[in-house]
N, C-alpha and C positions, 0 to 999 in steps of 0.2 A: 592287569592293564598295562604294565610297564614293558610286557613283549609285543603286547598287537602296537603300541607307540613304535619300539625299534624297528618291528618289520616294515612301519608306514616309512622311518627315515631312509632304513634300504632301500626299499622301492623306489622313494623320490631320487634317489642318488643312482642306484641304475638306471632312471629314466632320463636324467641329467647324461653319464657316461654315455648311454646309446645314442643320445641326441649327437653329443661332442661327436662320436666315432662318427656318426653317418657325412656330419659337415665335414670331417678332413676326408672321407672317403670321395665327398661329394664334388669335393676340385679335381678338375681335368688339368693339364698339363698348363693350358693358358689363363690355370688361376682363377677363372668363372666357376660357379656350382652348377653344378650338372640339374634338372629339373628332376624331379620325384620320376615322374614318366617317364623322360629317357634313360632311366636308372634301370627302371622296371621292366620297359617293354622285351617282348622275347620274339625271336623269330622264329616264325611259323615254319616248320620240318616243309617242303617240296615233296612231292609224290611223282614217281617215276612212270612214266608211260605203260611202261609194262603193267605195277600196280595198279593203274588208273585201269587199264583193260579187265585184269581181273575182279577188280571191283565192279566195274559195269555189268561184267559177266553175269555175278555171284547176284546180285540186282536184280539183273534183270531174270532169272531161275527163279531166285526168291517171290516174283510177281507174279510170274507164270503161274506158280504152285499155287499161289494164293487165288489166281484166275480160275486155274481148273476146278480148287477145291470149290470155290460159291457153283461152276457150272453144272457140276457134279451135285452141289444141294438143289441148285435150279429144275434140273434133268429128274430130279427125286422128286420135288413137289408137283412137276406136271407130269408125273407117271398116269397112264390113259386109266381110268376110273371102269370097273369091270360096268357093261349096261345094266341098266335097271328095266326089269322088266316087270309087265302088268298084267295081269292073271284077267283070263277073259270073263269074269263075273266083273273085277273091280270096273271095268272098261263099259260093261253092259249097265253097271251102276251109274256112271258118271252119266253113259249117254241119257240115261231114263232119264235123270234132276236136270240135264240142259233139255230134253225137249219139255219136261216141263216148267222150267221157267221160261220158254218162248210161249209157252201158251198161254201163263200168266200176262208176258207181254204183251200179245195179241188181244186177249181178251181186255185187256185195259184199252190198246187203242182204238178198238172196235167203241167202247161203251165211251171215249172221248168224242170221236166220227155221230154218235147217234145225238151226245148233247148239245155238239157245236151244230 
């Protein structure tokens, strides 16, 4: 127990000394302290026209690529579908079952016409 005690007093006492340093660091020439902020703020690097172009450049490739690749899945998923075609039994089938379900029809509105 008697070491985690001494580490706690160091630590109090380094945080003591870094406070002290940062307040004498803290005075500007007219003897004010400086704010935490204006300590810390950094200025932001400038980018040079030239870089700015080739940025835009690299940008704008970069989007393109990405343009082509979706038109390129696009162009894939509406690929023309071979026809389908219907064998002339299945054809003679379907017509058989519509003329006879008109004749069902017919034959219903006939036997409506005799009751009305």
């Amino acid at each position: 127990m008697e070491t985690k005690r001494i580490l706690d007093e160091l630590r109090a006492e380094g945080d003591r000394i870094d406070r002290a340093i940062a307040a004498i660091e803290g005075l500007n020439s007219t003897g004010r302290r400086r704010t935490r902020a204006a300590a810390t703020r950094r200025r932001r690097g400038r980018m040079s026209a030239a870089a700015r172009r080739k940025l835009s450049r690299l940008l704008k490739q970069r989007w393109a690529q990405g343009k082509m690749k979706l038109r390129a899945e696009a162009k894939a998923a509406q690929a023309p579908k071979p026809a389908r075609r219907m064998s002339q039994a299945a054809r003679k089938k379907i017509a058989a079952a519509q003329r006879a379900r008109w004749a069902r029809v017919r034959a219903q509105q006939q036997a409506q016409k005799k009751v009305a």
